[in-house]
C-alpha positions in Angstrom: 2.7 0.5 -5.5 5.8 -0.5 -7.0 6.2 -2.3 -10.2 8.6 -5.5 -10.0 10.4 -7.3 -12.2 8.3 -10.8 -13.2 9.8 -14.3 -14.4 9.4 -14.0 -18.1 11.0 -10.4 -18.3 7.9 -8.5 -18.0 6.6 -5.7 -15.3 3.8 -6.4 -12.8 2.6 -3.8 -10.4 2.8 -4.7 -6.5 -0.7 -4.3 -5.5 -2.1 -4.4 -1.9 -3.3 -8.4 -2.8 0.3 -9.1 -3.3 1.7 -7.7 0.0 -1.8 -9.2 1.7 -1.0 -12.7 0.3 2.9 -12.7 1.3 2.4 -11.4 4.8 -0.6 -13.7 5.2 -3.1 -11.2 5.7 -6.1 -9.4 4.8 -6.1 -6.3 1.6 -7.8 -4.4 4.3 -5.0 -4.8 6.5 -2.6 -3.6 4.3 -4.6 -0.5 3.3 -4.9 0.4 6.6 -0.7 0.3 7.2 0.2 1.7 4.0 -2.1 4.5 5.2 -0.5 4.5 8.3 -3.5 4.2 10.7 -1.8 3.7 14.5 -2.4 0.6 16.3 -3.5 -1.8 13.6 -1.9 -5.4 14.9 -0.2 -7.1 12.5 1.3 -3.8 11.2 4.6 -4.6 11.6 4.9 -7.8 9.6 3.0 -6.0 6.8 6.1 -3.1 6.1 8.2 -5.9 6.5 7.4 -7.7 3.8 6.3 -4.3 2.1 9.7 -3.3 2.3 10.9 -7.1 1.2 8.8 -6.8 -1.7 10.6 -3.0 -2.9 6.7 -1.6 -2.2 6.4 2.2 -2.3 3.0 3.4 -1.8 2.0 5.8 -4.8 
């Protein structure tokens, strides 16, 4: 995933946690959508915030 920009100056890479924690929901969940499995629920909310959060899946 992407790296982002932190507080103090310094880079932090977007991981899965990051994206589960912001949409409120499971790492699993977001593995699932970022390997774009059809008809998870909840799969919508997670590329929004994925997108929100500048996440590109490596």
């Amino acid at each position: 995933m992407a790296a982002v920009q932190t507080d103090d100056g310094g880079d932090h890479r977007l991981t899965m946690a990051d994206v589960a924690a912001a949409a409120g929901v499971s790492t699993a969940l977001v593995s699932i959508v970022m390997r774009e499995v059809s008809g998870a629920s909840g799969a919508t909310r997670v590329r929004q915030v994925a997108d929100d959060l500048g996440c590109v899946p490596d």
